[in-house]
C-alpha positions as a Markdown table, in Angstrom:
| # | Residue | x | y | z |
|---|---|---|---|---|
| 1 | Unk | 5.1 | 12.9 | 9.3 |
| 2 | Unk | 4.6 | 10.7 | 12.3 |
| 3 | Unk | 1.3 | 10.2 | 13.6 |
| 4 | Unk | -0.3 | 12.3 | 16.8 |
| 5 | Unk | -1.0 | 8.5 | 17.9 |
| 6 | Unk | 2.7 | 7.3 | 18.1 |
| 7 | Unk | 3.3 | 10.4 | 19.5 |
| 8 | Unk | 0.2 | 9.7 | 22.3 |
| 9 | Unk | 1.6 | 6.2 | 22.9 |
| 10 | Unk | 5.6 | 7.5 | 22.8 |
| 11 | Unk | 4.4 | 10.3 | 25.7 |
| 12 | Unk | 2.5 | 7.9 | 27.8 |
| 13 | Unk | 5.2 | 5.4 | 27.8 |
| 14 | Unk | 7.5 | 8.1 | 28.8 |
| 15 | Unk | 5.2 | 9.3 | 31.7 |
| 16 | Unk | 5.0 | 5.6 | 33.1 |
| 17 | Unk | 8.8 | 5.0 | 33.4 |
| 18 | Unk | 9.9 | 8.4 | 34.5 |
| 19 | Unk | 6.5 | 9.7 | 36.3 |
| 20 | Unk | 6.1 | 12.7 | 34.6 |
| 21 | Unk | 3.5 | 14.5 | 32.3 |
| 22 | Unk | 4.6 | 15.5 | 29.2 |
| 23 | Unk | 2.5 | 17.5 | 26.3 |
| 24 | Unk | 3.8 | 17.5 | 22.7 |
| 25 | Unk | 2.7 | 20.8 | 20.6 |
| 26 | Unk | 3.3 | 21.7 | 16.9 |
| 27 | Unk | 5.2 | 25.7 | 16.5 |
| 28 | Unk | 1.7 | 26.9 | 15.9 |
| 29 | Unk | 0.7 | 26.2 | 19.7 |
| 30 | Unk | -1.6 | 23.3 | 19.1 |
| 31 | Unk | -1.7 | 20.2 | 20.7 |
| 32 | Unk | -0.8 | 17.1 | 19.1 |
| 33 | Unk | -0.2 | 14.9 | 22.4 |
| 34 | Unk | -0.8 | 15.3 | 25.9 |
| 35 | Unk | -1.0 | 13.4 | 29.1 |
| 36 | Unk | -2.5 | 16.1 | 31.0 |
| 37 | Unk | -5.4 | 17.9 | 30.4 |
| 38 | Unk | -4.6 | 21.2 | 32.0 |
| 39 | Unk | -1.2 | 21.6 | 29.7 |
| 40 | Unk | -3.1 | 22.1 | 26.8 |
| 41 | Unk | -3.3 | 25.7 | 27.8 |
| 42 | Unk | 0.5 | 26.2 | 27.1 |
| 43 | Unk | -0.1 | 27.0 | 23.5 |
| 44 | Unk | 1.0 | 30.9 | 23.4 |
| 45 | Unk | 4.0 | 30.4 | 25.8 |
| 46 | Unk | 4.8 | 27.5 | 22.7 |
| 47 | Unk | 4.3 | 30.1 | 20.5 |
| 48 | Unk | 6.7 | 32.5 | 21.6 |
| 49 | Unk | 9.3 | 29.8 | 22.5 |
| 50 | Unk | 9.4 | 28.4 | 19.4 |
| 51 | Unk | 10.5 | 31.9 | 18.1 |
| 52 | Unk | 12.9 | 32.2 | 20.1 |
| 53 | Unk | 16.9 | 31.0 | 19.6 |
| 54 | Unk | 16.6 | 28.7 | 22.8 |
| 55 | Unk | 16.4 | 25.1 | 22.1 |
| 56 | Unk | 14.9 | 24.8 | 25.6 |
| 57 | Unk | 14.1 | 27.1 | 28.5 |
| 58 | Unk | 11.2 | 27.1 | 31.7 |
| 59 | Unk | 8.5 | 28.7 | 31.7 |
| 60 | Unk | 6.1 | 29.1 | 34.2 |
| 61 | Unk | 6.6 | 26.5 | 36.2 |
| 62 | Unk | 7.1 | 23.9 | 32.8 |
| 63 | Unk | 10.6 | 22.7 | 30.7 |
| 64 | Unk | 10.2 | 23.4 | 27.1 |
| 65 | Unk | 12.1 | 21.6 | 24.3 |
| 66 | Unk | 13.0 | 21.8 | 20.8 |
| 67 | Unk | 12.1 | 18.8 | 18.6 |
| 68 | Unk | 14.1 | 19.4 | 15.0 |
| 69 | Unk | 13.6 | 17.8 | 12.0 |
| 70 | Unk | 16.9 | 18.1 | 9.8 |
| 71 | Unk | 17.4 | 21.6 | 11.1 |
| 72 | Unk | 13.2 | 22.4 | 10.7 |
| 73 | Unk | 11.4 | 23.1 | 14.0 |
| 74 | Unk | 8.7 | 20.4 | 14.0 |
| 75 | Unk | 7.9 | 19.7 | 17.7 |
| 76 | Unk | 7.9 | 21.5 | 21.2 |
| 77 | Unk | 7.8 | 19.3 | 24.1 |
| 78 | Unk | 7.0 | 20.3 | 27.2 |
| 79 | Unk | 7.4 | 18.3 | 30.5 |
| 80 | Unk | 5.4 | 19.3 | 33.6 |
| 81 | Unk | 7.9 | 20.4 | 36.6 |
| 82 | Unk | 11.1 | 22.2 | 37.3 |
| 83 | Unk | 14.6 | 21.4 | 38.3 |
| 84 | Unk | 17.7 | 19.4 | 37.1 |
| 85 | Unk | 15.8 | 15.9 | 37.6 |
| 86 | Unk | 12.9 | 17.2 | 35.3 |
| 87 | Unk | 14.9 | 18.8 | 32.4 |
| 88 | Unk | 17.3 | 15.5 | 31.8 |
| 89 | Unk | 14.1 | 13.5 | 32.1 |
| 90 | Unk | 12.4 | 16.3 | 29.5 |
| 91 | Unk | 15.8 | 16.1 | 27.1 |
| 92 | Unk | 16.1 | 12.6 | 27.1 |
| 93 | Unk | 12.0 | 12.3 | 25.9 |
| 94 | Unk | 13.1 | 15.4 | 23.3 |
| 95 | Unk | 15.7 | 13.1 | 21.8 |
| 96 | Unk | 13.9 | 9.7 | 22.0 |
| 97 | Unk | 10.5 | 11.4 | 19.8 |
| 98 | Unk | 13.4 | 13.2 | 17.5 |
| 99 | Unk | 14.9 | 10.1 | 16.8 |
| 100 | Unk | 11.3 | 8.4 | 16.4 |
| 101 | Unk | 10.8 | 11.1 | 13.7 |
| 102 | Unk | 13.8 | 9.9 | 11.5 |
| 103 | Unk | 12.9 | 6.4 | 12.2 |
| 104 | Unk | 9.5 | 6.9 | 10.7 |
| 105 | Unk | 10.9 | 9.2 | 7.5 |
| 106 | Unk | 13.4 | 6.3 | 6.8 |
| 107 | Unk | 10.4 | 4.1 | 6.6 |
| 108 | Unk | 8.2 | 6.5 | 5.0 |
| 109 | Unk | 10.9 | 6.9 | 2.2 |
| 110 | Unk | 11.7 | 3.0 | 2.1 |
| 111 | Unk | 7.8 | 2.6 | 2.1 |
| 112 | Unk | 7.7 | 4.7 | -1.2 |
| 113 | Unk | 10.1 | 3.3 | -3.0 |
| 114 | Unk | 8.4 | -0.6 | -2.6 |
| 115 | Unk | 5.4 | 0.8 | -3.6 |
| 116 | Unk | 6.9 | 2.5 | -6.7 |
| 117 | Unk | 8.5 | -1.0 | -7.1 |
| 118 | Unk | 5.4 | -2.8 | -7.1 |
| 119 | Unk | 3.8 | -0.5 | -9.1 |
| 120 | Unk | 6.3 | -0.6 | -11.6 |
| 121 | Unk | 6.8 | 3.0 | -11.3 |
| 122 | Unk | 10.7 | 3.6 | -11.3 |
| 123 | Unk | 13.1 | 3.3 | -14.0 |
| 124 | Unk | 15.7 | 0.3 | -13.7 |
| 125 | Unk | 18.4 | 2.9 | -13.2 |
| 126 | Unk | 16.8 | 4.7 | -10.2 |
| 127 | Unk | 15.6 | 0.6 | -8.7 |
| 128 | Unk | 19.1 | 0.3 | -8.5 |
| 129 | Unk | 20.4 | 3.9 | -7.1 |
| 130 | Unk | 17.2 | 4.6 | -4.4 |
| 131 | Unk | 17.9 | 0.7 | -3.5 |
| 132 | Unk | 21.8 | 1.3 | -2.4 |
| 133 | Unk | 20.7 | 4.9 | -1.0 |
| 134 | Unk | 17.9 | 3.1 | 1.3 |
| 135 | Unk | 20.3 | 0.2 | 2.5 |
| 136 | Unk | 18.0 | -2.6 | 0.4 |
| 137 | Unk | 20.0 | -5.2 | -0.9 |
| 138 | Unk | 18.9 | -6.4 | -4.6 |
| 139 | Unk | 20.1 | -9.7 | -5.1 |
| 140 | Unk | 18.4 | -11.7 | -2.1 |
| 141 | Unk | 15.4 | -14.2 | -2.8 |
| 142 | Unk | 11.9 | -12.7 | -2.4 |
| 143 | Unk | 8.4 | -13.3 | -2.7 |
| 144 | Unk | 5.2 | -10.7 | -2.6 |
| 145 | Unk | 1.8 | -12.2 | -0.7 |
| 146 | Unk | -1.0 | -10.2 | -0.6 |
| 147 | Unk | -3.5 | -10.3 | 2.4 |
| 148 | Unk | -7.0 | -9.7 | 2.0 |
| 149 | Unk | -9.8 | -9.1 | 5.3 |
| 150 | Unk | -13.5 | -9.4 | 4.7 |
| 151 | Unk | -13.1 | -5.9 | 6.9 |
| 152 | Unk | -12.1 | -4.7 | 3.3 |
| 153 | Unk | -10.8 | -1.0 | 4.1 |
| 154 | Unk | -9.8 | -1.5 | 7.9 |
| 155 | Unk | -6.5 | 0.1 | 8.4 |
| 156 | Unk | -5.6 | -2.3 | 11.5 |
| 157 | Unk | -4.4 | -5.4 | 8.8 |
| 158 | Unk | -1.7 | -3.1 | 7.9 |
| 159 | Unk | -1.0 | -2.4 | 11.4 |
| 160 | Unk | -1.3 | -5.6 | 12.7 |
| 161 | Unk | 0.9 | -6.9 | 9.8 |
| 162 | Unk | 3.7 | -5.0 | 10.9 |
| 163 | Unk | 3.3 | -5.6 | 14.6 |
| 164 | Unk | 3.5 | -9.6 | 13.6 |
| 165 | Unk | 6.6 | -8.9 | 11.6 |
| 166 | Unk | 8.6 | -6.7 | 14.5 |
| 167 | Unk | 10.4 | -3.6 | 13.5 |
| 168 | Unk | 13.8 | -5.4 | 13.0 |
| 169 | Unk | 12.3 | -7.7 | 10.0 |
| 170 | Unk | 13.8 | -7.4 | 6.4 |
| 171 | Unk | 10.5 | -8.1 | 5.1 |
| 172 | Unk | 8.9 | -4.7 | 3.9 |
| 173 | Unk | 5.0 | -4.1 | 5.0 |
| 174 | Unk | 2.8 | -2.3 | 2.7 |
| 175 | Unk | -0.4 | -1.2 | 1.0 |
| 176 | Unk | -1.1 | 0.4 | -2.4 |
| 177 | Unk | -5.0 | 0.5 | -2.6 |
| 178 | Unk | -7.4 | 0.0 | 0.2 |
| 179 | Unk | -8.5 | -3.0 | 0.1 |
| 180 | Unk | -5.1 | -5.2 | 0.1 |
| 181 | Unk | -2.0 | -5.2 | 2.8 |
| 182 | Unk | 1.3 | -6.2 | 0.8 |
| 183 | Unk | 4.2 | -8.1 | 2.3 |
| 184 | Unk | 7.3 | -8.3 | 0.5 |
| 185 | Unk | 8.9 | -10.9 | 2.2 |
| 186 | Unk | 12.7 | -11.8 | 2.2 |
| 187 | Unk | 13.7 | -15.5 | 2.1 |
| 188 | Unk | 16.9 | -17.1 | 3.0 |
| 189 | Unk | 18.6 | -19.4 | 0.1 |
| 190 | Unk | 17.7 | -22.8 | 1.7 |
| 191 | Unk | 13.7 | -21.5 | 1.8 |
| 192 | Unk | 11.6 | -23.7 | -0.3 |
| 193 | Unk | 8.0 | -23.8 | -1.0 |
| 194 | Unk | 7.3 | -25.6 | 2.0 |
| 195 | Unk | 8.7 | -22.7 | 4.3 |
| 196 | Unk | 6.6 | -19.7 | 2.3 |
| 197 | Unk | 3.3 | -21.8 | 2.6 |
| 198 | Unk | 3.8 | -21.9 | 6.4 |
| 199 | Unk | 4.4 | -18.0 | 6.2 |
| 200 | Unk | 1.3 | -17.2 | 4.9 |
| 201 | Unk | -0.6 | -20.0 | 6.9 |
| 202 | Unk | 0.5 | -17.9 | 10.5 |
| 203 | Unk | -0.1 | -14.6 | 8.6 |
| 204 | Unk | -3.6 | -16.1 | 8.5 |
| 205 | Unk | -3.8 | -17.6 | 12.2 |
| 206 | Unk | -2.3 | -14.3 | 13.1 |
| 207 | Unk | -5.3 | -11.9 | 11.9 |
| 208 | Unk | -7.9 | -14.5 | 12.6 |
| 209 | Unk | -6.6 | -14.5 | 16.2 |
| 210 | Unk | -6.9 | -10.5 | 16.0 |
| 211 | Unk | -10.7 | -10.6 | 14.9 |
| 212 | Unk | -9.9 | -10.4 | 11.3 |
| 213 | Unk | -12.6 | -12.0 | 9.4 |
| 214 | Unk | -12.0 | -13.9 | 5.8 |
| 215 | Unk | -8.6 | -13.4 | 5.6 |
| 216 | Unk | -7.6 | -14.2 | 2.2 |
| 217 | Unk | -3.5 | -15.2 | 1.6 |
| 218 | Unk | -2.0 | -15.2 | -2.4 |
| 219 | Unk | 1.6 | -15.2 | -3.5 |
| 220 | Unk | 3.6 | -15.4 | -6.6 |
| 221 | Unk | 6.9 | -17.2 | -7.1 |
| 222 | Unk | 10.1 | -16.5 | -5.8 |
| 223 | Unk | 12.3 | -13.4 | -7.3 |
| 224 | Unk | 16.0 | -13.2 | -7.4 |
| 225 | Unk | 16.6 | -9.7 | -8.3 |
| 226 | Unk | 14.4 | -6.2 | -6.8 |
| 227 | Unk | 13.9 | -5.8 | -10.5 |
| 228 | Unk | 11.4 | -8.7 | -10.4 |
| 229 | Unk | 9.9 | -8.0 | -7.5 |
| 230 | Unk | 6.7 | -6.0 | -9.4 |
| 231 | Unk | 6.5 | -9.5 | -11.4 |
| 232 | Unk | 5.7 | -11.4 | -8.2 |
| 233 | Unk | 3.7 | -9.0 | -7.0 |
| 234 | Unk | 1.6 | -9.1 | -10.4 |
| 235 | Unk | 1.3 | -12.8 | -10.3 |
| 236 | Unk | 0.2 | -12.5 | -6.5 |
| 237 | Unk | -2.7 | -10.4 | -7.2 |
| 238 | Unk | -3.5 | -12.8 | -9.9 |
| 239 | Unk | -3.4 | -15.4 | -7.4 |
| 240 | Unk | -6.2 | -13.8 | -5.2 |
| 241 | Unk | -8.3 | -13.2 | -8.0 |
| 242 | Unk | -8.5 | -16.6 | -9.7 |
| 243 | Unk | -8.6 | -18.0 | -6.0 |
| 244 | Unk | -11.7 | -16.5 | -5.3 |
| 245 | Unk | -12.9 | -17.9 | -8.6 |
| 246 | Unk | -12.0 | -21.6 | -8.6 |
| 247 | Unk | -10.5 | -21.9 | -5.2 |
| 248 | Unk | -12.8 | -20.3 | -3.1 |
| 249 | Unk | -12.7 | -23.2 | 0.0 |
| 250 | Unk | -9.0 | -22.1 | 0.5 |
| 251 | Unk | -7.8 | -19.1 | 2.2 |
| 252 | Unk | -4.3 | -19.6 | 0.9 |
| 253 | Unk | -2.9 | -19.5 | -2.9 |
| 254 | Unk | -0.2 | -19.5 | -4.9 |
| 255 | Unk | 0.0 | -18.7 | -7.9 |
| 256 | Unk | 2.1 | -21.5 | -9.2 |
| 257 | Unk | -1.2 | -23.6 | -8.2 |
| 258 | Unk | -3.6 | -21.8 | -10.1 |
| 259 | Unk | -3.3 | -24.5 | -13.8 |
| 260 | Unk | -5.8 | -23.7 | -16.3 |
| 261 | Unk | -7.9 | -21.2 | -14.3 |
| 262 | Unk | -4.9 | -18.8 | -15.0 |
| 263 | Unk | -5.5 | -19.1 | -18.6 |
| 264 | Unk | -9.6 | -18.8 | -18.5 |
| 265 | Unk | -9.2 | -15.3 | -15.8 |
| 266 | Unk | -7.5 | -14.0 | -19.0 |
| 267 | Unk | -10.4 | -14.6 | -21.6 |
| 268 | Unk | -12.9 | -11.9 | -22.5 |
| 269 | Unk | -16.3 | -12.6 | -21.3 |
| 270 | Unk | -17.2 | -12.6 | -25.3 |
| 271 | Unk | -15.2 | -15.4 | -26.2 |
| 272 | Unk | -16.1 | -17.2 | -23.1 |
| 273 | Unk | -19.9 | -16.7 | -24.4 |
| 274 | Unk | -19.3 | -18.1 | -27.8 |
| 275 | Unk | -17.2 | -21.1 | -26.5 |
| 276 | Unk | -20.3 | -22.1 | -24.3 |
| 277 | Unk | -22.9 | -21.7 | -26.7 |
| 278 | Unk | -20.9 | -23.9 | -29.3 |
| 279 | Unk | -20.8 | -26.5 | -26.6 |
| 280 | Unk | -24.2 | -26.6 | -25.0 |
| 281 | Unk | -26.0 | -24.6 | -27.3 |
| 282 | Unk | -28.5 | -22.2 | -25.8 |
| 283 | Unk | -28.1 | -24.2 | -21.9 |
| 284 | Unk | -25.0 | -23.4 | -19.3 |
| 285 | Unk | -23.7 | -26.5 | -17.4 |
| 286 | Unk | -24.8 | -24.6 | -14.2 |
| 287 | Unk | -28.7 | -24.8 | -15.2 |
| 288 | Unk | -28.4 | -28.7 | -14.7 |
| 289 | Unk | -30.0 | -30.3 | -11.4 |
| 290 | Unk | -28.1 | -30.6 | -7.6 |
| 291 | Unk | -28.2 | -34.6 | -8.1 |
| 292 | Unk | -26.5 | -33.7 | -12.1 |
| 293 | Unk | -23.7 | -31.5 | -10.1 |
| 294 | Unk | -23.0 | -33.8 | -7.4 |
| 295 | Unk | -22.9 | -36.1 | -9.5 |
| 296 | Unk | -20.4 | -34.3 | -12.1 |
| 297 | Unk | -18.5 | -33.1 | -9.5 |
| 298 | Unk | -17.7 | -36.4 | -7.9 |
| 299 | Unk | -16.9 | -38.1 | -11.2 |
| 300 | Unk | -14.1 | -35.3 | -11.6 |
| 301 | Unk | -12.9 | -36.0 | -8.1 |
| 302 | Unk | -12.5 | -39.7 | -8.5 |
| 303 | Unk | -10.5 | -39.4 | -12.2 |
| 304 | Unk | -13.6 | -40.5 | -14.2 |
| 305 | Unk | -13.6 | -44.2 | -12.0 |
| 306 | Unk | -16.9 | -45.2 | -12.1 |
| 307 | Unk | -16.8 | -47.8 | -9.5 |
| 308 | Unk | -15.5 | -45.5 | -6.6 |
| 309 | Unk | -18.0 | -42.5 | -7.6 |
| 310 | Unk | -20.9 | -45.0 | -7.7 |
| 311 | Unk | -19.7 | -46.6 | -4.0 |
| 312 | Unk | -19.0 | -42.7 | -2.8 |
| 313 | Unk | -22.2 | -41.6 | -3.8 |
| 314 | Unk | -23.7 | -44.6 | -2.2 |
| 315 | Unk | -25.6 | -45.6 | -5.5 |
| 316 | Unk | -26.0 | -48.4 | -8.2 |
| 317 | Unk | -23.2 | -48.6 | -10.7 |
| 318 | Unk | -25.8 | -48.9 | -13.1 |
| 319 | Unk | -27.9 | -45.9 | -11.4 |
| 320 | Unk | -24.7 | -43.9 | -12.2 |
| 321 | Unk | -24.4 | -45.2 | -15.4 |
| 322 | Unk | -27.6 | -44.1 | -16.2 |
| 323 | Unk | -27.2 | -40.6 | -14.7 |
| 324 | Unk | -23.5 | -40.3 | -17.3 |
| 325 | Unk | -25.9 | -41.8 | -19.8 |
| 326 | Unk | -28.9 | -38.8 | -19.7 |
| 327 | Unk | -25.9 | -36.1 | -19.7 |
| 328 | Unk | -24.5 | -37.6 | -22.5 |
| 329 | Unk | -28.1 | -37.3 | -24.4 |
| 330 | Unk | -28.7 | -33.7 | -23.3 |
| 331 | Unk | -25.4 | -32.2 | -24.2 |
| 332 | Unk | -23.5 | -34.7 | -26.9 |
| 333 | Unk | -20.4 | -35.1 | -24.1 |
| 334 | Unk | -19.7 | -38.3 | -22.4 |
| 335 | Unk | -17.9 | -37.8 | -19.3 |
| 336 | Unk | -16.3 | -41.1 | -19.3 |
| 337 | Unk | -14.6 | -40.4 | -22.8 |
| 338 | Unk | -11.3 | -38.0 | -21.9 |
| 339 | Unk | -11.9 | -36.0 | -24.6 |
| 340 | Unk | -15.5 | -35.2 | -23.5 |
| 341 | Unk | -14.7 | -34.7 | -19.5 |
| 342 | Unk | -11.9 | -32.2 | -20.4 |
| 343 | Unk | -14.4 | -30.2 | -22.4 |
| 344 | Unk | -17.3 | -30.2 | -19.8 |
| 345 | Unk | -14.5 | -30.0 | -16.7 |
| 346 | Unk | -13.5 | -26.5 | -19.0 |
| 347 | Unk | -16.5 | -25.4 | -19.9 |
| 348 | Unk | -17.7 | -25.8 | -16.0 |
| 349 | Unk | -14.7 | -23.5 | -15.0 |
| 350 | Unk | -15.8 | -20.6 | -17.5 |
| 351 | Unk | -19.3 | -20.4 | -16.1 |
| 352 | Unk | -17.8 | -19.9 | -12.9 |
| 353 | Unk | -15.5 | -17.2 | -14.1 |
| 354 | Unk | -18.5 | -15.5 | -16.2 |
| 355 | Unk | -20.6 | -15.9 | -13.1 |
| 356 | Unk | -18.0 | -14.2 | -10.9 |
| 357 | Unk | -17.1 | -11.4 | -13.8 |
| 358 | Unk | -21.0 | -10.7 | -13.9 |
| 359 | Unk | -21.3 | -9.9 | -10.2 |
| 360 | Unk | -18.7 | -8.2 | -9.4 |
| 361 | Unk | -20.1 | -5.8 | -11.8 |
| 362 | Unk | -23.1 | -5.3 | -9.2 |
């Protein structure tokens, strides 16, 4: 069903090029659009026309029309003003909000079956028969991104989304929960990593522009078949989850980036427990000092080099010798030993993820 909003906008376009009022009413009389306040009191004469055989007809001084919906009644327009100039204006809007209604099932029904497809919903069998019934071919190159808002529920990311897009785009527009807008975007063969990264980066300009706030961008990889498209939609949610865990300065993911914090999103909390009280005991590498973190964190930046953490910290060599030296006492790990750094680097990354896991329970 097409919205009473489309319908506003669809009448007050009208009205603007041909300069006259318009009303749109369902067959029980009520109003669903209007550009006139006074035609609201048409409903009974809507009524009784839309009982009657005539698919249009004046009354009182107003053009009534029929608006069908594969041989259902749905609509009655009515446009204010009588004679031949205001019924071909009146038929024309009839047809133009008739033809707006199969636009809108098509997508409604195309709509549907992506989110089925995502959802992993449809047998392979009926992919493949609703695909070629709907006109969507199943052997091009795609990719799902999901876009997430710090306005969390606001219906306008989907809107805007598809307003950024255009009506003639391939790419299909969508949302299964409330909190994410999903875009299954089409590529052309010669696409390449490069070209989907700068998708998602004007995604992002786009609702930043529009007064979105924390827009959040995650893909998966590229698919081949419409069968695969739920894959790349699973590994794109994936993505925004793990990004907000160990990625959380970056407002655009892929999944293909994600390395070992793919493998520590998948542990249970339990096992993540034991592994850090084997390592540290009864401590967690988060309880250590800022100058300890900085410190750490640095170290891991500059590939265990001493000498450039020591000059980027503007400190002694010695000074950060000495610091390496005090962790290596208070845990038994030696971040300049491979081994060792792996294991607190690791460990580091599963406190985060327990952290995260903890409150997002609250």
């Amino acid at each position: 069903m097409i919205s009473n909003q489309i319908l506003q906008n669809t009448i007050d376009g009208l009205k603007t090029i041909a300069r006259v009022d318009f009303c749109v009413m369902d067959t029980d009389g009520k109003e669903a659009a209007s550009t006139a306040a006074n035609m609201s009191a048409c409903g009974p004469e809507t009524v009784e026309f839309a009982k009657s055989p005539a698919d249009s007809q004046e009354i009182k001084g107003y053009q009534y029309f029929k608006i069908f919906d594969e041989q259902q009644l749905e609509y009655v327009l009515i446009a204010a003003g009588i004679g031949e100039d205001v019924y071909m204006i009146g038929k024309m809007a009839a047809f133009q909000i008739q033809n707006l209604l199969v636009a809108y099932k098509e997508r409604f029904d195309k709509d549907n079956f992506i989110k089925n497809l995502l959802l992993d919903n449809l047998l392979l069998i009926d992919i493949y028969s609703r695909a070629k019934k709907l006109h969507i071919q199943t052997d091009v190159k795609r990719v799902v991104m999901i876009i997430e808002t710090a306005n969390g529920k606001d219906s306008n990311v989907l809107e805007a989304m598809r307003t950024f897009f255009g009506s003639n785009s391939k790419d299909f527009i969508t949302a299964v929960d409330e909190n994410n807008v999903i875009v299954v975007k089409d590529l052309s063969e010669n696409d390449s990593f490069r070209e989907i990264e700068k998708a998602a980066a004007s995604m992002e300009s786009f609702l930043t522009k529009e007064g979105m706030k924390g827009v959040r961008v995650a893909y998966g990889t590229v698919v081949r078949e419409i069968k695969e498209v739920s894959r790349s939609y699973k590994e794109a949610k994936m993505a925004m989850d793990v990004g907000k865990i160990f990625f959380d300065e970056r407002n655009i993911i892929a999944y293909s980036e994600l390395g070992i914090g793919r493998l520590i999103y998948q542990l249970p909390i339990p096992l993540c427990k034991m592994f850090i009280k084997e390592i540290f005991g009864g401590r967690s590498p988060d309880e250590f000092d800022e100058e300890t973190l900085t410190t750490i964190s640095k170290f891991f930046e500059n590939s265990l080099n001493v000498s450039e953490t020591s000059r980027q910290l503007f400190i002694h060599r010695n000074t950060l010798v000495y610091r390496l030296d005090k962790l290596q006492k208070s845990t038994g790990l030696d971040l300049r030993v491979f081994e060792d750094a792996i294991t607190f680097r690791i460990a580091l990354m599963v406190v985060k993820y327990m952290n995260y896991m903890e409150s997002s329970e609250y």
